[in-house]
C-alpha positions in Angstrom: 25.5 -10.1 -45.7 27.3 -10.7 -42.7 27.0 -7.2 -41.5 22.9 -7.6 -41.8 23.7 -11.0 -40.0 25.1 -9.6 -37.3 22.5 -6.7 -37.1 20.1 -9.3 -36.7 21.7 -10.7 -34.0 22.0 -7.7 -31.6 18.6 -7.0 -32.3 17.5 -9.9 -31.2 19.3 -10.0 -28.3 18.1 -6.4 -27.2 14.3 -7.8 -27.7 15.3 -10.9 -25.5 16.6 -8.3 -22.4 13.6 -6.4 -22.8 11.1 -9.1 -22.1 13.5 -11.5 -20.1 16.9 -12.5 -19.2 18.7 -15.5 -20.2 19.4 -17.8 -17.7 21.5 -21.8 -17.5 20.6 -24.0 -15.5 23.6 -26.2 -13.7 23.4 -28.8 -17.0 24.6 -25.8 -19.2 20.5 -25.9 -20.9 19.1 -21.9 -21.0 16.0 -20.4 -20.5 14.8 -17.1 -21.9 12.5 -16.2 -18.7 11.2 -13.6 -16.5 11.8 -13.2 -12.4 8.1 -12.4 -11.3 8.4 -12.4 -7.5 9.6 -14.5 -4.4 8.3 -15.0 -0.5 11.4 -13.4 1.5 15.3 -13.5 0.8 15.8 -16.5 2.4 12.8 -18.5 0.5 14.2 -21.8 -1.8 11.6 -20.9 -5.0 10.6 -18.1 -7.0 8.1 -17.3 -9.6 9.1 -16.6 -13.1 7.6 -16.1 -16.4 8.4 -18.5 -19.3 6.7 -17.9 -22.4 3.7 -16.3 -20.6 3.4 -18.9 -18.2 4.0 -18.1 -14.5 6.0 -21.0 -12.4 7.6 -21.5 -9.3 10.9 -22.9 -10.1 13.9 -24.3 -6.9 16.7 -21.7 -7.2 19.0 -24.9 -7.1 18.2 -25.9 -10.4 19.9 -22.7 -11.6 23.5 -22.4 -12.0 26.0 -21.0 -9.4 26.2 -17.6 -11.8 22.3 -17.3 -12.0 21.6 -18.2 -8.5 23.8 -15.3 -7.5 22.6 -13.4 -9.6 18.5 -14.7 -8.2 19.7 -14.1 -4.5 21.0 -10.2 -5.2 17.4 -9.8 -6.7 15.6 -11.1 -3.8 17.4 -8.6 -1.6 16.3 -5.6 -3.4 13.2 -6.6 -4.7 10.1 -6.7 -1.9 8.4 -10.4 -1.0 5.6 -11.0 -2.3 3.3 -14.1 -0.6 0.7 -15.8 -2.4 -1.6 -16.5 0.2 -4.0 -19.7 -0.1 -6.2 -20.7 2.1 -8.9 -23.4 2.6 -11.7 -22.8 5.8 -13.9 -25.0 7.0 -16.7 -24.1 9.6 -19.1 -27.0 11.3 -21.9 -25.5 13.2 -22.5 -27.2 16.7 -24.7 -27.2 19.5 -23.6 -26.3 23.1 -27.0 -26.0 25.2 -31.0 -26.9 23.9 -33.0 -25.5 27.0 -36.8 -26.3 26.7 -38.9 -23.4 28.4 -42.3 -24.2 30.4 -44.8 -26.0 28.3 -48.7 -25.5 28.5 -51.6 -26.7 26.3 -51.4 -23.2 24.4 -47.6 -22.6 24.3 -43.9 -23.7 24.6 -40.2 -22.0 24.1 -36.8 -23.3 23.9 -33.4 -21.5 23.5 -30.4 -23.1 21.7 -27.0 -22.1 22.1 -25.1 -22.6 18.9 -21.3 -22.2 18.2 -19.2 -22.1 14.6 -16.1 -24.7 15.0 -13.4 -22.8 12.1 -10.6 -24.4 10.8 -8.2 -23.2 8.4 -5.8 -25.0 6.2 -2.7 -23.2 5.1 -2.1 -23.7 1.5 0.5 -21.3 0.9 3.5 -22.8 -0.1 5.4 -21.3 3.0 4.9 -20.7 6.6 2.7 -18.0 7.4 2.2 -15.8 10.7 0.7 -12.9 12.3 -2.6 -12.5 10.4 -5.4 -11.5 12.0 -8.9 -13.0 11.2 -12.4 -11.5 11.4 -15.7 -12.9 11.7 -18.9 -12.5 11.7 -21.6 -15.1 12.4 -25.1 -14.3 10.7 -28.6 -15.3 12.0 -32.2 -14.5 11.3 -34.2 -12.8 13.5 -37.9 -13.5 14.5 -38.5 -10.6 12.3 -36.7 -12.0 9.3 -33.9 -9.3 10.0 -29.9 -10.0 9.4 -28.4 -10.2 12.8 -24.3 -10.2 13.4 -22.1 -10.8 16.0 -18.4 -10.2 15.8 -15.3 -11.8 16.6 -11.9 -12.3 15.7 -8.8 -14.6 15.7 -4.8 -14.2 15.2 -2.6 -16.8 13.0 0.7 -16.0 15.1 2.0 -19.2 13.4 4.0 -20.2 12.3 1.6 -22.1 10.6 3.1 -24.5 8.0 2.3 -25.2 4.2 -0.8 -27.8 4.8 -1.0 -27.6 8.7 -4.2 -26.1 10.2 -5.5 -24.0 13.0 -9.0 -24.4 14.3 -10.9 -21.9 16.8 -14.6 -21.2 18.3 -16.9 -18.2 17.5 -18.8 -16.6 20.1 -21.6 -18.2 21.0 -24.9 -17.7 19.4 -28.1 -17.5 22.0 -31.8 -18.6 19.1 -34.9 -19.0 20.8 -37.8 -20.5 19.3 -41.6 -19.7 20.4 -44.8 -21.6 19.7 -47.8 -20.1 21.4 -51.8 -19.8 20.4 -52.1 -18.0 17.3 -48.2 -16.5 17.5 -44.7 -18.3 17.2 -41.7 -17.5 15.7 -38.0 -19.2 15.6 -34.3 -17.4 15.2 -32.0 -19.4 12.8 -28.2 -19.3 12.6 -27.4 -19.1 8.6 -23.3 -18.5 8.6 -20.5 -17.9 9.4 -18.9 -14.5 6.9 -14.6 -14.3 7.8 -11.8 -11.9 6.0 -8.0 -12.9 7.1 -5.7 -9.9 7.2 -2.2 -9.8 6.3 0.4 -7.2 6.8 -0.3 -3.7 6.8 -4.2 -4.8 6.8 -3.9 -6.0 3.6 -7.3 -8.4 2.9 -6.3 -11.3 1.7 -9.0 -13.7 1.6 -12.8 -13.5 2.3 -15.0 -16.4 3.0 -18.3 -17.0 3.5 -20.8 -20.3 5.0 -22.0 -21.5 1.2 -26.4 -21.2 0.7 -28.7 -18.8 -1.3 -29.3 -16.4 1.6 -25.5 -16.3 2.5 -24.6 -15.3 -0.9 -26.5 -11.5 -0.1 -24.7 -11.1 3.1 -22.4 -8.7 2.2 -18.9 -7.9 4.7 -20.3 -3.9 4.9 -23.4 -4.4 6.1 -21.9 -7.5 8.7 -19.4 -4.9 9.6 -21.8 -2.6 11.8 -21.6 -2.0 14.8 -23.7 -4.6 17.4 -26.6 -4.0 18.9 -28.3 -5.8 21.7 -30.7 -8.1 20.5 -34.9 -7.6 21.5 -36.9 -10.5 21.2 -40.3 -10.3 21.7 -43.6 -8.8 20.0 -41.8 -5.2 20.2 -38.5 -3.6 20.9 -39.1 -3.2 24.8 -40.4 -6.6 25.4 -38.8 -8.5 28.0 -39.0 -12.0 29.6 -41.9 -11.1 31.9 -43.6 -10.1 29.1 -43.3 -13.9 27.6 -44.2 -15.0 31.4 -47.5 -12.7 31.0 -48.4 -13.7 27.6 -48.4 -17.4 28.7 -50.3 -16.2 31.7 -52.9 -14.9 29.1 -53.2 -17.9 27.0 -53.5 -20.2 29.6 -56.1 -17.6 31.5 -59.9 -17.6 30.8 -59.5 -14.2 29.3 -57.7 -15.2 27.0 -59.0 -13.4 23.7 -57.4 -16.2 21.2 -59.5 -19.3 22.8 -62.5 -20.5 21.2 -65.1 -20.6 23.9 -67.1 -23.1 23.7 -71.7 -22.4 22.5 -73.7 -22.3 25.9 -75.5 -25.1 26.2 -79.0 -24.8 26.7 -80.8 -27.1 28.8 -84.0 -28.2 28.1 -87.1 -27.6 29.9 -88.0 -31.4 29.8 
């Protein structure tokens, strides 16, 4: 009986190294747990596994043996961050320039700008990322427009501390004329933040139903220069002309008025 006993015994100790290692902590209590990862050799925490439940757990609650044994793993086993992040993004007006106004039209351009500020929520300072943006606005032909940008976090930026930077500004003009008008809207702001070796680790996007089908792909494309106007080669003499037109007796929108006929008596 003792034999089987002690079979028992080693078995169970082989099962316990292959899913774990035992470790004590400086009170002499032990813990049958798993070393998952850690943010760099000189870090205070790692992440361990404990009855299928991932933790981050202070190295000095270990004892001297196991923290020893903790710090020789962290020099041969690769960092791994867990990046967290929380982003913010307040659009804000710069400029509101009202264009010439006449009984049969008006325009105004706004200049609009996306104030970004990111939290760091990883539990550890973070640097050189590089961030990515692209702000989104609707066209006066209901088409997806992008304009590009990006930032650095050269840090280091500290667990909780935040950073906060301005996109490029965004130029909407807004027409209202005789049987035409049309207005460009700015929808969002679309980010990714980049970590080492490019490695994407976090996209964000300005929350609303048409900001949810902006996908990064099609934002990613390359700019063109943005044509306003009733067709691709219009240019602001061609808004001077049309108000020239509306405001003209021949123009072919106004409602002339019946001759009046005069009577004879």
């Amino acid at each position: 009986m003792k034999f089987f006993a002690c079979l028992i015994g080693i078995s169970i100790v082989f099962i316990t190294s292959a899913t774990g290692r035992l470790f004590e902590d400086k009170y002499g209590r032990v813990m049958d747990a798993q070393l998952i990862s850690h943010p760099g050799s000189s870090a205070d925490h790692i992440k361990i596994d404990k009855a299928g439940k991932e933790m981050d757990v202070k190295i000095e609650v270990f004892s001297e043996k196991d923290q020893q044994f903790i710090r020789d793993w962290m020099k041969s086993t690769p960092p791994t961050v867990d990046y967290a992040f929380r982003v913010d993004a307040v659009k804000k007006k710069q400029s509101d320039i009202k264009g010439e106004r006449s009984y049969y039209s008006s325009s105004k351009t706004q200049v609009y700008v996306y104030e970004i500020t990111i939290t760091n929520l990883t539990r550890q300072p973070v640097d050189n990322l590089r961030i990515d943006y692209r702000t989104v606005s609707q066209g006066q032909s209901k088409e997806l427009q992008f304009q590009q940008g990006n930032e650095s976090i050269k840090g280091p930026l500290r667990y909780n501390d935040t950073m906060t930077f301005i996109t490029m500004p965004s130029t909407l003009q807004s027409v209202n004329g005789y049987g035409y008008s049309y207005k460009e809207s700015l929808l969002g702001v679309i980010l990714r933040i980049y970590g080492p070796g490019e490695k994407l680790i976090e996209e964000w996007r300005s929350p609303g139903i048409r900001m949810d089908k902006v996908d990064w792909e099609s934002a990613d494309q390359p700019v063109e220069p943005i044509k306003r106007g009733f067709t691709e080669e219009i240019e602001e003499r061609d808004l001077d002309a049309l108000k020239n037109l509306l405001e003209s007796s021949d123009n072919p929108f106004r409602t002339k008025k019946p001759d009046v006929v005069k009577s004879g008596k």
